[in-house]
C-alpha positions in Angstrom: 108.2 172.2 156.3 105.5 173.6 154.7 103.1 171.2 156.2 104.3 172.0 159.4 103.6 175.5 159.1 100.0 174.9 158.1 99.4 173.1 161.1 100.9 175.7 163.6 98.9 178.3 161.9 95.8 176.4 162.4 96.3 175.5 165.9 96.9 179.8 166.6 93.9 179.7 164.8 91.7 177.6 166.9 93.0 179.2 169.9 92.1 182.8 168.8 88.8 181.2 168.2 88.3 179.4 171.5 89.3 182.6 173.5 86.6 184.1 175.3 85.5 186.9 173.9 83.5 189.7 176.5 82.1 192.9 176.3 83.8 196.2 177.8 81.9 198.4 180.2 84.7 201.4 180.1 87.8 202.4 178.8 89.7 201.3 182.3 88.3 197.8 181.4 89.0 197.9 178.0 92.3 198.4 178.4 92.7 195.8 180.9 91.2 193.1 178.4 94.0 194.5 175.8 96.7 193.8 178.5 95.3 190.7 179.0 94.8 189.2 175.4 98.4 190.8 174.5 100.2 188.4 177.3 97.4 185.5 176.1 99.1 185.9 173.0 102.5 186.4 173.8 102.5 182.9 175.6 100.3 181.3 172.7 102.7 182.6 170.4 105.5 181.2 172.3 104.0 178.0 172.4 103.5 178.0 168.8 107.2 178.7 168.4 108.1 175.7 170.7 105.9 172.8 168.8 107.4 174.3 165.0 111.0 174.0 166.5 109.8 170.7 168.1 108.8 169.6 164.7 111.2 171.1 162.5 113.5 168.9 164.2 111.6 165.9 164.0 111.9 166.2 160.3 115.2 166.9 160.1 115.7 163.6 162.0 113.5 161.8 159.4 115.6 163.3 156.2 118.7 162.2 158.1 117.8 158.8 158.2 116.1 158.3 154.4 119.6 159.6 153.1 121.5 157.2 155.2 119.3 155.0 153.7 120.0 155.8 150.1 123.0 155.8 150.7 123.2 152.3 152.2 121.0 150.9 149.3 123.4 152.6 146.6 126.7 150.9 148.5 124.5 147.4 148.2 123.7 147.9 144.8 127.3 148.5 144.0 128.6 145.4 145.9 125.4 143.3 143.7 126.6 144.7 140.6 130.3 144.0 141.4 129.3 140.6 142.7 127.4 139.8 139.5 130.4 140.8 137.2 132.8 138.0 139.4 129.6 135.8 139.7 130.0 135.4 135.2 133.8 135.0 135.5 133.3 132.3 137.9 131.0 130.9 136.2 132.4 131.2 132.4 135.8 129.7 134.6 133.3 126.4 135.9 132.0 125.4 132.3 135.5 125.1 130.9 136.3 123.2 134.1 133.1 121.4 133.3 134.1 120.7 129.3 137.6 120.2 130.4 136.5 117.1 133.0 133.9 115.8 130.5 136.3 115.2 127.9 135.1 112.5 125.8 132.2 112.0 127.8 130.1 114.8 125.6 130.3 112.5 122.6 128.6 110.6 124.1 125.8 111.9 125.9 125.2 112.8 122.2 124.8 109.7 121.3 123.0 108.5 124.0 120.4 111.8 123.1 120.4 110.5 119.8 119.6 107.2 120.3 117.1 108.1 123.4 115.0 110.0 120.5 115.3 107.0 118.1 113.9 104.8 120.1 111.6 107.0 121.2 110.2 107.8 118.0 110.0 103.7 117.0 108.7 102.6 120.7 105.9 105.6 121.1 104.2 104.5 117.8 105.1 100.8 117.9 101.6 98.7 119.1 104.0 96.8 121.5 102.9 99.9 123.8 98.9 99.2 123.8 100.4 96.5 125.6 103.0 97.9 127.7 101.8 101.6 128.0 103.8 104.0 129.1 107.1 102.9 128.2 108.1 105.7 125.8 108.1 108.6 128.8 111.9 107.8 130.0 113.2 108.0 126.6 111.4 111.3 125.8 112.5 113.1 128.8 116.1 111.4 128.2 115.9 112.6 124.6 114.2 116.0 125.4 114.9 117.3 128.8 117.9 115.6 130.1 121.0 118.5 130.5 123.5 116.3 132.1 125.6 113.2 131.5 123.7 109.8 131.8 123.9 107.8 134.8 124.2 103.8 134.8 120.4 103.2 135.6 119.3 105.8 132.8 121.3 103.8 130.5 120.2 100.2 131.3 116.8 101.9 131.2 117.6 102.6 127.2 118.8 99.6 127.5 116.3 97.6 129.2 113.6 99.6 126.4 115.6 98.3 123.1 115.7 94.7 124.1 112.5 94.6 124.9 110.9 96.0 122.0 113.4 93.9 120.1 112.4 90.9 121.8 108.5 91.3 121.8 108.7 92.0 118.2 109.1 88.2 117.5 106.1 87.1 119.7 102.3 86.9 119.5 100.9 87.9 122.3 97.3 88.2 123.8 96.5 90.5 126.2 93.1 92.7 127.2 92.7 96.0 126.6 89.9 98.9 126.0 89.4 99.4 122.5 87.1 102.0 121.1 84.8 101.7 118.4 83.9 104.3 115.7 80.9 105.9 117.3 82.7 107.1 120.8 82.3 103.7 122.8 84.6 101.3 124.2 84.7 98.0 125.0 87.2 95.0 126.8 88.2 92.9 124.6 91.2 90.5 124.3 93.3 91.5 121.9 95.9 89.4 119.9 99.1 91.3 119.1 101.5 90.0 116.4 105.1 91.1 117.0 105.0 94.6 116.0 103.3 94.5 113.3 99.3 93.8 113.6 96.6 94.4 116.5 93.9 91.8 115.7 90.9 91.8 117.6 87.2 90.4 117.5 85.8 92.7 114.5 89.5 91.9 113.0 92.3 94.3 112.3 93.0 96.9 115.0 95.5 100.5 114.9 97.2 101.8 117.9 97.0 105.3 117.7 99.8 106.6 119.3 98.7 110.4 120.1 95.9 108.9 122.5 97.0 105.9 123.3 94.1 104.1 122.3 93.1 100.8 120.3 91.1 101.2 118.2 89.3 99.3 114.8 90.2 100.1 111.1 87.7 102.8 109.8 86.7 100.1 107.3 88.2 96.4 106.9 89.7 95.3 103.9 88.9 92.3 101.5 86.9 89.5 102.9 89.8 87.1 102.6 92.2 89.0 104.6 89.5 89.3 107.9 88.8 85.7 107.7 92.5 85.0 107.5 92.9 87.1 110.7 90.2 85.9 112.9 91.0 82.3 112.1 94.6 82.9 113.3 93.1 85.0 116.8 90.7 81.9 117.2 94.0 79.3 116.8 95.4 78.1 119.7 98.7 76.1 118.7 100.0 75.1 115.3 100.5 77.2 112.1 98.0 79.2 111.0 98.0 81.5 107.7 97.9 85.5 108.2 98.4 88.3 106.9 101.2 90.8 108.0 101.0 94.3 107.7 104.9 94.9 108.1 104.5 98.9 107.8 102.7 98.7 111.0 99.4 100.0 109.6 100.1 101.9 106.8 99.8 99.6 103.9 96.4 98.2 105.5 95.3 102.0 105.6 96.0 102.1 101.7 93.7 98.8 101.7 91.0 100.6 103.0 91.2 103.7 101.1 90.9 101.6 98.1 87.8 101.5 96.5 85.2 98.7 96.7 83.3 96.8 94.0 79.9 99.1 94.4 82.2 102.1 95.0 83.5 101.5 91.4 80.2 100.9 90.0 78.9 103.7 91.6 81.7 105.6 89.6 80.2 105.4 86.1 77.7 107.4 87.4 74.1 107.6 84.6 76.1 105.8 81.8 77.0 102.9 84.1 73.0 103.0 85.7 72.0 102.7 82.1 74.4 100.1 80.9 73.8 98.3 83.7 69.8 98.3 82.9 70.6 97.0 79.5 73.3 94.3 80.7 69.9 92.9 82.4 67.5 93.5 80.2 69.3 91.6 77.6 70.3 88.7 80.2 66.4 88.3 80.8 65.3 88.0 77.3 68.6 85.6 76.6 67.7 83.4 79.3 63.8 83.7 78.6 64.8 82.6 75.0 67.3 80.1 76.1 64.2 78.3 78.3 61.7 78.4 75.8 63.9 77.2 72.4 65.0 74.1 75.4 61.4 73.3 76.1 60.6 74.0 72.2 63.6 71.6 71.2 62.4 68.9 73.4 58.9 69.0 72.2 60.2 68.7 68.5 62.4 65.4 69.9 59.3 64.1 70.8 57.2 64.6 67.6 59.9 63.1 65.7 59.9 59.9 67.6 55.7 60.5 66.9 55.2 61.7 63.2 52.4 59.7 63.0 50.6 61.8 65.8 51.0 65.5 65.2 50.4 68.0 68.0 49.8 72.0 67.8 51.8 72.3 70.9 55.2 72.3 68.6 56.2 73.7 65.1 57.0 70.3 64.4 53.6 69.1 65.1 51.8 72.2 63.5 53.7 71.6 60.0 52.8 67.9 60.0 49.2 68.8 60.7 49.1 71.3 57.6 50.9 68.5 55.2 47.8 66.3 56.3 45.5 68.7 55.6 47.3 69.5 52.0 47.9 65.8 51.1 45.8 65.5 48.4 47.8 68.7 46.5 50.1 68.6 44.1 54.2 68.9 45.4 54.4 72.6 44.1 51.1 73.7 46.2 52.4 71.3 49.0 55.8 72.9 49.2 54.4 76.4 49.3 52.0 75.2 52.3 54.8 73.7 53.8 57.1 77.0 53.5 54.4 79.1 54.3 54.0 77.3 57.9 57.2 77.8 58.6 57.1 81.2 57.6 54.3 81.1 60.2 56.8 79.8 62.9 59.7 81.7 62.3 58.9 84.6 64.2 58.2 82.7 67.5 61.3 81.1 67.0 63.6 83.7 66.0 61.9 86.8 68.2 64.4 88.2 70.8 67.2 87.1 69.1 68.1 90.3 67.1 67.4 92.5 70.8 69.9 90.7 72.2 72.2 91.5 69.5 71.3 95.2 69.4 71.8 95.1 73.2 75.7 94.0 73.2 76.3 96.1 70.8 74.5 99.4 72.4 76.5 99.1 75.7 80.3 99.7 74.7 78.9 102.5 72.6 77.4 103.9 76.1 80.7 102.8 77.8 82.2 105.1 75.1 79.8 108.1 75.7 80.7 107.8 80.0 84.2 107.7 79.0 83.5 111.0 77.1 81.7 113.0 79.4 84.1 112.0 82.2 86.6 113.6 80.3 85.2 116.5 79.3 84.6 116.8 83.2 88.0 116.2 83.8 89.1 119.2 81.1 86.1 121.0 83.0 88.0 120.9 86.2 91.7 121.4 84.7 90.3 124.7 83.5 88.7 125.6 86.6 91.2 124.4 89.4 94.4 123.6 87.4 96.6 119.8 88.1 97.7 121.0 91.3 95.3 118.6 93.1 94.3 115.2 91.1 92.1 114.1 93.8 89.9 116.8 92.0 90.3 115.1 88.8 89.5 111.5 90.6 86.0 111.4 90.2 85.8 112.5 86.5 88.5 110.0 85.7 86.9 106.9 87.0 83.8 107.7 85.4 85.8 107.5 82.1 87.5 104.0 82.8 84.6 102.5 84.8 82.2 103.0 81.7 84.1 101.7 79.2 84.7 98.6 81.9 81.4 98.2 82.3 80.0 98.6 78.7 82.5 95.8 77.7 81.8 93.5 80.3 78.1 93.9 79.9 79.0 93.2 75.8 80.8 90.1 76.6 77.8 88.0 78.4 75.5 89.3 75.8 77.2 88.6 73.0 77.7 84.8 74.4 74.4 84.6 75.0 73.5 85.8 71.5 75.7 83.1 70.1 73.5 80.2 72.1 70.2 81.5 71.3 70.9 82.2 68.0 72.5 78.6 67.2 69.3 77.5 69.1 67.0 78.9 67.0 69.0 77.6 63.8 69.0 74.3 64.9 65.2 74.8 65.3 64.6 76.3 62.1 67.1 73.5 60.3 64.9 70.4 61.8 61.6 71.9 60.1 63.2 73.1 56.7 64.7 69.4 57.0 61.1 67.6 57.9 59.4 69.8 55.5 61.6 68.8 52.8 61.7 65.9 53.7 57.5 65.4 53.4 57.7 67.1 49.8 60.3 64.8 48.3 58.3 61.8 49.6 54.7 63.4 48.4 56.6 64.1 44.9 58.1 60.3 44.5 54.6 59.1 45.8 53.1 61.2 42.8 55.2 59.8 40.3 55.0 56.3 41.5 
């Protein structure tokens, strides 16, 4: 209403504005103006009066209709609102009809939910799917999404998925897939599945990772033994062939690998082991160095015996017969102390080396003994520090403690053996000239005597 009022008062407005407004000459002509503006007006006014009643029942025409309007949208609501309230009777009424006509029926669309995630949990990981993919999306939207009772065809379809992983588990199968390496890559390759149990393929054992769906290699191969095994049997075409199964589908081959290797485990022992290690073949050269030498020294002495008459400086042997020669004009006393004084002479080229590698087997234990040690004083180190929540922590520390001692006793054990033969060597060296040279002084003394 208000609006409308504005507007009429504008529009008097405007018309007091538009009228002409002219200058009066006399009184006589002034009033005549008057007369005329006051009818001007009267009929403005009056047509003023017209357009506001004009309007004002425009409006009330408008308000009429917005509250039959309310009203119609309050009756509807009330009829939704009522018809919600039946709409949950009826309803609450149908699922009793519903749990009434299933009966025993809901035991088993249990079941068949039950076994549906079963088999979907054993088929989605199992490698029989790099070879049949996509065989485990029926049985997890039976097992997952399904509300209602089964039908025939989604049972034979649990059906049909059972019996055949059941039945591909007992055969080997080749087929080609895409498998992808380590770095990012893939490549086609034809790939030789053993019931459901191993992937082999050309680099040897192969996972089927069941997140991505994708073949793909071991990140390291185990023992030697084992791929050789494997890509003899892919390479096989008929007859028995020996392999080995990894019946956890992976996961004992995935311990395999995690185990260490040989040079992880020597890398263990850390400085002790390096060290050890350096002595283990430090002693093995001067062992075998002796071993050659007291050989070619042994068979030069073999030789001089069959030639006593002939002595050569090239052997102990030969040098103490040369020195008996030169003393055979003395006495047996002054010829015996010759004698033992050449062999004096020769002892240390004989017996040199022999004591290292003695010294040597006995040092490395005792530096086996020092890694085992200092590993566990690491290993008290990091007890202190992090506590025995976590013995990976502990791991490294630990295996330097038991690879040290393993590796100063097997460094011990070769060097201690090879003490032994050069040792008894150099005794049966040393017992051929202190026999020859006693020998040569009981001869010279019965010659005196004679």
């Amino acid at each position: 209403m208000k609006t409308i009022f504005k507007s009429v008062l504008l529009t008097a407005a405007m018309a007091v504005s538009i009228a002409p407004v002219q200058a009066a000459t006399s009184l006589d002509q002034l009033l005549e103006e008057v007369k005329k503006n006051r009818v001007s007006e009267a009929r403005i006014n009056a047509q003023r009066e017209a357009e506001f009643n004009s309007a004002r029942a425009d409006k009330q025409a408008l308000l009429r209709k917005a509250q039959a309007e309310l009203k119609a949208e309050q009756d509807r609501g009330d009829r939704l609102t009522k018809q919600y309230a039946d709409n949950e009777v009826r309803l609450a009424e149908k699922e009793q009809e519903l749990d009434t006509a299933t009966g025993t029926l809901g035991e088993m669309f249990g079941v068949v939910r039950q076994a549906s995630g079963e088999a979907y949990g054993r088929i989605s990981t199992s490698i029989v799917s790099a070879e049949y993919p996509g065989r485990a999306a029926f049985l997890e939207e039976m097992s997952s999404e399904s509300k209602g009772l089964p039908n025939i065809e989604e049972l034979e379809e649990l059906w049909f998925a059972l019996q055949t992983e059941m039945t591909e588990s007992g055969k080997v199968s080749r087929f080609e897939t895409d498998v992808v390496s380590l770095d990012g890559g893939s490549s086609r390759q034809e790939v030789v599945r053993v019931g459901t149990f191993n992937l082999i393929g050309e680099g040897g054992y192969l996972l089927y990772n069941s997140e991505n769906a994708q073949v793909q290699p071991l990140g390291r191969q185990p023992d030697s033994y084992m791929v050789n095994a494997a890509s003899d049997f892919r390479s096989s075409t008929s007859g028995i062939a020996p392999f080995y199964v990894d019946p956890s589908q992976g996961a004992i081959l995935g311990l395999l690998t995690a185990k260490a290797t040989l040079s992880e485990r020597y890398h263990a022992g850390g400085l002790p082991g390096y060290v050890i290690t350096g002595l283990f073949i430090l002693g093995l050269l001067i062992a075998l160095y002796k071993i050659i030498t007291l050989t070619v020294m042994s068979g030069k002495i073999r030789s001089q015996l069959n030639n006593t008459g002939n002595p050569s400086s090239s052997n102990p042997l030969g040098r103490i017969l040369q020195v008996y020669n030169e003393n055979k004009g003395a006495d047996a006393e002054n010829l015996e102390l010759k004698l033992d004084e050449a062999i004096l002479r020769e002892l240390p080229k004989i017996e040199s080396g022999v004591n290292i590698i003695k010294i040597l087997a006995a040092i490395a234990p005792l530096l086996g003994l020092l890694g085992t040690v200092i590993g566990m004083i690491a290993t008290f180190q990091q007890i202190t520090l992090f506590g025995t929540g976590d013995p990976k922590i502990m791991a490294g520390s630990i295996s330097m403690a038991l690879v040290t001692t393993a590796q100063g006793i097997i460094a011990a054990l070769p060097l201690i053996l090879l003490h032994s033969i050069v040792a008894g060597r150099s005794k049966s060296i040393m017992h051929i000239l202190d026999e020859q040279a006693a020998g040569i002084v009981a001869a010279h003394a019965e010659a005196e005597k004679a």
